[in-house]
RODO-2510 file (C-alpha; in nm, 4 decimals, decimal comma):
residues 285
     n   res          X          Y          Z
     1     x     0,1902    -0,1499    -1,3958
     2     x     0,2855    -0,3138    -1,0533
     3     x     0,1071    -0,3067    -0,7417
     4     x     0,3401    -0,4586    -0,4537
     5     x     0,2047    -0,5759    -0,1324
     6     x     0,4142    -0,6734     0,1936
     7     x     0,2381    -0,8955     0,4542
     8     x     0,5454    -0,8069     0,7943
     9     x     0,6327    -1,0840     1,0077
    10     x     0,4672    -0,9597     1,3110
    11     x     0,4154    -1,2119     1,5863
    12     x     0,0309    -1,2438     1,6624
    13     x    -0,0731    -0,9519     1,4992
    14     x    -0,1453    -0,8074     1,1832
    15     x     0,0417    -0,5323     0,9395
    16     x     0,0696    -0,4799     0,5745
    17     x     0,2072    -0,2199     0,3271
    18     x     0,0908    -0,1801    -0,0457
    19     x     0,2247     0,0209    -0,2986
    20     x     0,0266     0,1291    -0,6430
    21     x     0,1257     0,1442    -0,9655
    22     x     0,1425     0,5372    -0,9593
    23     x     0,3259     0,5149    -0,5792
    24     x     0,0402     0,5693    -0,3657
    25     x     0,1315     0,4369    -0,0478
    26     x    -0,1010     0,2317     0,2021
    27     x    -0,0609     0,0757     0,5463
    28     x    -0,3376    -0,1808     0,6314
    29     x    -0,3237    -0,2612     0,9999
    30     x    -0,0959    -0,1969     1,1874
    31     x     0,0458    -0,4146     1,4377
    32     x     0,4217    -0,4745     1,5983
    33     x     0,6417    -0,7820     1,6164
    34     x     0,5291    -0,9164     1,9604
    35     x     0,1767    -0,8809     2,1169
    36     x     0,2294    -0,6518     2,3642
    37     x     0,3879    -0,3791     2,1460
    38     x     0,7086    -0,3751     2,3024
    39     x     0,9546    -0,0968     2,2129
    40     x     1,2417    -0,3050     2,1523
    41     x     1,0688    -0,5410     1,8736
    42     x     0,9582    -0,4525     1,4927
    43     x     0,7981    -0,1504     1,3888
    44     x     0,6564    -0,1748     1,0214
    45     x     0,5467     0,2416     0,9936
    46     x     0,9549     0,3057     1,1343
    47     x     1,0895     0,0624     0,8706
    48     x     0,9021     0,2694     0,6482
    49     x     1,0184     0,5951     0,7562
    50     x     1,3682     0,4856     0,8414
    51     x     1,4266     0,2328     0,5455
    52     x     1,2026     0,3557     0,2235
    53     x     1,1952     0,7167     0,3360
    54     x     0,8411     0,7564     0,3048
    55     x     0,5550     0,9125     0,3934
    56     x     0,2392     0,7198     0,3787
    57     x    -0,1378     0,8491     0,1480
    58     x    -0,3618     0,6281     0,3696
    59     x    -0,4160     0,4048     0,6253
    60     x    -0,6669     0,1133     0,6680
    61     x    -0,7535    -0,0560     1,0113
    62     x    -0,9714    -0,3389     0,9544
    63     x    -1,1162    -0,3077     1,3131
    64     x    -0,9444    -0,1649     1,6338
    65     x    -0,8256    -0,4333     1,8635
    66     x    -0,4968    -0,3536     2,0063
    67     x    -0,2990    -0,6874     1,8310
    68     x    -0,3890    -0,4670     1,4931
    69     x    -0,2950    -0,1188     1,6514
    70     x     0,0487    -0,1691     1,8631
    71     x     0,2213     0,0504     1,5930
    72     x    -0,0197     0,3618     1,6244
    73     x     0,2197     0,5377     1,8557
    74     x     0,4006     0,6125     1,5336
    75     x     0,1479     0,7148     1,2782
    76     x     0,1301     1,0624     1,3098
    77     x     0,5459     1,0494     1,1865
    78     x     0,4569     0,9434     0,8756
    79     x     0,1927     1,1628     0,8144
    80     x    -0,1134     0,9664     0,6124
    81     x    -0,3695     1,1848     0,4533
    82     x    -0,6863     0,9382     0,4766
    83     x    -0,7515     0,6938     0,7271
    84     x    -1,0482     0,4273     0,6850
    85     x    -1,1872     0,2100     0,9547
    86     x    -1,5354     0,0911     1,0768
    87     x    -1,6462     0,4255     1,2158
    88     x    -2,0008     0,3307     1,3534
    89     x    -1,7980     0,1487     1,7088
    90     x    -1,8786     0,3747     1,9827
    91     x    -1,5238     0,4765     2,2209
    92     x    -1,7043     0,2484     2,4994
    93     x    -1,7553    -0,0293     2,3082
    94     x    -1,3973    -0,0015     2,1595
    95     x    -1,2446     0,0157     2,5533
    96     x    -1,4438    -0,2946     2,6510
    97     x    -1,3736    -0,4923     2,3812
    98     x    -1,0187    -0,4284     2,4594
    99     x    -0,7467    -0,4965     2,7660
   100     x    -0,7221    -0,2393     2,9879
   101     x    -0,3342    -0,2823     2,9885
   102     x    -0,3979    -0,1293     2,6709
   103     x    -0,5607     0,1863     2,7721
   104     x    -0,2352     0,3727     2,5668
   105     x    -0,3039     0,2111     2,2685
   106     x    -0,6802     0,2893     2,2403
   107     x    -0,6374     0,6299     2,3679
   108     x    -0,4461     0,6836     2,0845
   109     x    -0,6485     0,5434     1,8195
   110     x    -0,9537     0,7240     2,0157
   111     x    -0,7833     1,0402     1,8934
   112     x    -0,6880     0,9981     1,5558
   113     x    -1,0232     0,8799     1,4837
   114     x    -1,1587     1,1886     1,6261
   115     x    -0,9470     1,3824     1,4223
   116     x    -1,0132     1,2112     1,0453
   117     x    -1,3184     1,2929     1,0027
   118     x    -1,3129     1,5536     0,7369
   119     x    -1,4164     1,4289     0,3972
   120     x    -1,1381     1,3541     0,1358
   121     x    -1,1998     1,5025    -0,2486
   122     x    -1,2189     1,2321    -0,4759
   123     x    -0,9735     1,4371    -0,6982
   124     x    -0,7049     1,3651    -0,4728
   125     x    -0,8719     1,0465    -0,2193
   126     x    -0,5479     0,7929    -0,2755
   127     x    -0,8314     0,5282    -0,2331
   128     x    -0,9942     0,5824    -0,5544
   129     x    -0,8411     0,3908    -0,8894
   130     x    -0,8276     0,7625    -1,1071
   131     x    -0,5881     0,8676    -0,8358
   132     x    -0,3935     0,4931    -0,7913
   133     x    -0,3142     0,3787    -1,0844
   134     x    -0,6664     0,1820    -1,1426
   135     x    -0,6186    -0,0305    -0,8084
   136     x    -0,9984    -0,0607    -0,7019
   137     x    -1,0327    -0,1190    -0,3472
   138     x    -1,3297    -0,1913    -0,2041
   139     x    -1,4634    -0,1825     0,1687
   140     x    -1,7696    -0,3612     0,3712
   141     x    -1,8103    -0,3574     0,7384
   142     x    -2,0565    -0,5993     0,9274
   143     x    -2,2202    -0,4039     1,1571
   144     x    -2,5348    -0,6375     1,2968
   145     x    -2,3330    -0,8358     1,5164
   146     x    -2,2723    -0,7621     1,9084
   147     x    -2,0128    -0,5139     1,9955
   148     x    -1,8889    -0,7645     2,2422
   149     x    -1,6908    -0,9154     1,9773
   150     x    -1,5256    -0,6586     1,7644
   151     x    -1,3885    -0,9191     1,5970
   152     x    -1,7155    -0,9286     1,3507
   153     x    -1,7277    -0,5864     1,2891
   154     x    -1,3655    -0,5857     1,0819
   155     x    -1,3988    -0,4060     0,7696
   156     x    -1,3112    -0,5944     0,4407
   157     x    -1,0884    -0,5397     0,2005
   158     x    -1,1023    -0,6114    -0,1665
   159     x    -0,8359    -0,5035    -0,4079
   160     x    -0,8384    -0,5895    -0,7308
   161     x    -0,5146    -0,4461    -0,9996
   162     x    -0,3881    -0,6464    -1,3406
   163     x    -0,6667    -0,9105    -1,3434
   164     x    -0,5506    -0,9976    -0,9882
   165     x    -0,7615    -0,9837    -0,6404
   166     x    -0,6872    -1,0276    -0,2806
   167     x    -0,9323    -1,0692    -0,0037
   168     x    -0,7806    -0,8728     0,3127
   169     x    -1,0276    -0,9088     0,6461
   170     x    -0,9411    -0,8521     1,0109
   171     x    -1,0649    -1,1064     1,2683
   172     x    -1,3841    -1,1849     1,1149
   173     x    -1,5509    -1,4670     1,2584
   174     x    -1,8673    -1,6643     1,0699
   175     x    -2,1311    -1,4601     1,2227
   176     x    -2,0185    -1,1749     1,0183
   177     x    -1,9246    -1,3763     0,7117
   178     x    -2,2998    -1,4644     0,7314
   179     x    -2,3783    -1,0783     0,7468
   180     x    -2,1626    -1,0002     0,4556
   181     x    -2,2983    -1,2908     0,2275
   182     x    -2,5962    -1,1327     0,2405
   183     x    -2,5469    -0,8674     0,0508
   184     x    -2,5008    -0,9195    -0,3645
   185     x    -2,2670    -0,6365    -0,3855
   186     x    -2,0059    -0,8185    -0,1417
   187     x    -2,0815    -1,1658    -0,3317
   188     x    -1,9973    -1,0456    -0,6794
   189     x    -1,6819    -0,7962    -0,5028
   190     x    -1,4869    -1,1227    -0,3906
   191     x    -1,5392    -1,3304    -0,6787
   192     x    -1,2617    -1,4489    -0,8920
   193     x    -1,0135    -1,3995    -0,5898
   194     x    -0,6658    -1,5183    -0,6650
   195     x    -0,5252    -1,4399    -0,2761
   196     x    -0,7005    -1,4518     0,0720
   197     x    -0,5619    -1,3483     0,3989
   198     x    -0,7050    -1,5784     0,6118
   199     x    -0,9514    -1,4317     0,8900
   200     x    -0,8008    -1,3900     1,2209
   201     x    -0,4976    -1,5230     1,2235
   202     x    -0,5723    -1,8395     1,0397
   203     x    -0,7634    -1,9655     1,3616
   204     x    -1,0329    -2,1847     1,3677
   205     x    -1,2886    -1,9107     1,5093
   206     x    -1,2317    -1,7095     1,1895
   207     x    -1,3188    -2,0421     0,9117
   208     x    -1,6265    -2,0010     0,7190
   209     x    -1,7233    -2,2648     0,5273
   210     x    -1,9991    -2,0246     0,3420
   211     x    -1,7220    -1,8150     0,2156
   212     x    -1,5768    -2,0898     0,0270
   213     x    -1,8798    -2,1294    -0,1569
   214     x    -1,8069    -1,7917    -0,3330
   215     x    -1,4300    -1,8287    -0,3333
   216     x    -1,1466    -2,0742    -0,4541
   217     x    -0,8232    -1,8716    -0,4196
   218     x    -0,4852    -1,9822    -0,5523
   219     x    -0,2868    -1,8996    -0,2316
   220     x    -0,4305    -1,8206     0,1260
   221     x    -0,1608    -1,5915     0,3593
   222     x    -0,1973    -1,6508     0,7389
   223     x    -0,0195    -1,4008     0,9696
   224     x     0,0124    -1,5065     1,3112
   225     x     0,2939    -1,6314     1,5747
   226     x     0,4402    -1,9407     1,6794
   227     x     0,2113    -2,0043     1,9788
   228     x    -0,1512    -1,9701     1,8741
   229     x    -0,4343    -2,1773     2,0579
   230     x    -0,6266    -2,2987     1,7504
   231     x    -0,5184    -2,3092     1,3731
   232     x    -0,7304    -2,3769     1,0621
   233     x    -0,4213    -2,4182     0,8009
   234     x    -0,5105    -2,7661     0,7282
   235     x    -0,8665    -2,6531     0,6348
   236     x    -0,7593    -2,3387     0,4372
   237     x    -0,5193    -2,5812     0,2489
   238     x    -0,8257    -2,8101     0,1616
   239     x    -0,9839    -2,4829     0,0088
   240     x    -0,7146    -2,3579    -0,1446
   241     x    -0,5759    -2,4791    -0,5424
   242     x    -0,2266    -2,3741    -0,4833
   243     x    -0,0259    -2,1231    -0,6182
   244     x     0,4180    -2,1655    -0,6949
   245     x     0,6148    -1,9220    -0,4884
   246     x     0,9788    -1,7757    -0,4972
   247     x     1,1799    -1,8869    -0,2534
   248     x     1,4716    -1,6875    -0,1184
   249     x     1,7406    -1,9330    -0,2661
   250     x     1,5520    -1,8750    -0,6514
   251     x     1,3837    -2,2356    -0,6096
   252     x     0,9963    -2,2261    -0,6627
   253     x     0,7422    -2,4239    -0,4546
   254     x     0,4169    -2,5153    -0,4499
   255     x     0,2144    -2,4190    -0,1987
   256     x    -0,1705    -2,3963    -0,0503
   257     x    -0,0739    -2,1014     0,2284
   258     x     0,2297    -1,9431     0,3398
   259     x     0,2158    -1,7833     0,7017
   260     x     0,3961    -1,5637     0,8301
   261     x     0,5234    -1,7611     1,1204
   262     x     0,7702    -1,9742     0,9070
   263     x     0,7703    -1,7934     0,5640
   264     x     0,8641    -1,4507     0,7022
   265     x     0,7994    -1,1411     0,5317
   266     x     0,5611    -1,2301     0,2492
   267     x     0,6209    -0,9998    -0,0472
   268     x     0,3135    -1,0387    -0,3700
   269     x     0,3368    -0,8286    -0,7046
   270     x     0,0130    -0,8446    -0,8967
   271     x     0,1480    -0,6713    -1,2921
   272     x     0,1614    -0,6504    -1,6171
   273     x     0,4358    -0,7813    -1,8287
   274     x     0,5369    -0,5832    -2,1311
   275     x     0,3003    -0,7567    -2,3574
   276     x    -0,0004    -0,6365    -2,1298
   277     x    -0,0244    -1,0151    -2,0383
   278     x    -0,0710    -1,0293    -1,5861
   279     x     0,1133    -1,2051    -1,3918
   280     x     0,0820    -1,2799    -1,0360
   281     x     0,3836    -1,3496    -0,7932
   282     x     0,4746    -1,4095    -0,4860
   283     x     0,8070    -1,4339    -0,2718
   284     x     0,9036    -1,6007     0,0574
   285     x     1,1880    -1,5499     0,2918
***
């Protein structure tokens, strides 16, 4: 068994793909390659369509600024059947919290959410491990904090296949680390985690000390641009044991994080081998 996850190369922004062992098929976030969402740059949901002929079973938004929805305009082509995002954000509070160059962008994600709202079966929910393969993924949203940064009410993301785990959160920022700590349920969810995507970006504003305190992952990812304002890598890499990843040329490399910005594409396998032993890996560009 093999679940594959693909962390895209998109600018300041956020976008991922994961596959399941049975070929469920996931997009989390879902961001382009420039901020901005110009037509003329990367579309992960048309590389999907265009490249792996595919349709897709869900689709998770960790929280809906526009840097984690430029791609939205093409999620109705590829047709996914469940769609899970923090659900309590009024549409008001979603517009302010957003630029109003992005009007487009919201209106659009205004209107999906509208329209999946019907409940899923759990005999066919792609979400649920007896329909996956036995990928558990688990979700907690922070909903205390004020609306007028959405950026603490990004849902988390824990998945968890072959003895592995990775941490996926939007833009969370300490106050709703603080929120989520809280809780027993999210403590003993994140344990053991072998992978963390760092919180927004890898910036400073997203670091929480407390969540290090329940955590010591092999390998943090950062996805983010060239041109960011503040950047916590040094502090994630003081965190972080260090994990060896494939390079394109077949060496192998030590490393504390990889980011997207000068790794590319990041491409992790969590598996078993044919003994039943797991194995972990993880390829750069």
């Amino acid at each position: 068994m093999v679940c594959t996850f693909i962390f895209w190369d998109v600018k300041h922004g956020s976008a991922a793909y994961i596959q399941t062992p049975t070929g469920k098929k996931i997009a989390l976030d879902l961001g382009t390659g420039s901020y901005g969402g110009s037509n003329d740059e990367f579309s992960p949901l048309l590389y999907l369509k265009n490249e792996y002929k595919i349709t897709l079973d869900a689709v998770i938004i960790t929280h809906p600024h526009s840097d984690h929805l430029y791609d939205i305009k093409n999620f109705d082509a590829l047709s996914p059947k469940v769609l899970s995002r923090p659900k309590h954000l009024t549409e008001q509070e979603i517009r302010d919290g957003n630029r109003s160059d992005d009007k487009e962008i919201i209106d659009k994600y205004w209107d999906i959410h509208m329209r999946y709202n019907d409940p899923v079966s759990d005999l066919v929910n792609p979400l649920l491990p007896t329909n996956n393969g036995g990928v558990e993924i688990k979700h907690f949203v922070p909903s205390s904090c004020a609306t007028s940064n959405l950026n603490n009410h990004s849902m988390v993301t824990i998945i968890s296949c072959a003895s592995s785990k990775i941490l996926i959160p939007g833009d969370n920022e300490p106050a709703s680390w603080d929120e989520l700590l809280k809780q027993d349920s999210f403590k003993s969810a994140i344990k053991d985690t072998d992978i963390l995507v760092a919180p927004h970006h890898g910036r400073d504003s997203g670091f929480s000390a407390s969540l290090f305190e329940h955590i010591n992952p092999y390998l943090t990812i950062i996805s983010d641009g060239r041109f960011c304002d503040t950047s916590a890598t040094g502090r994630y890499s003081n965190k972080t044991r260090g994990w060896k990843v494939n390079k394109r040329n077949g060496e192998k490399e030590e490393r504390k994080c990889v980011t997207t910005r000068n790794d590319g594409a990041i491409l992790v396998k969590f598996g078993r081998n044919q003994d039943n032993t797991p194995f972990m890996s993880v390829n750069i560009d």
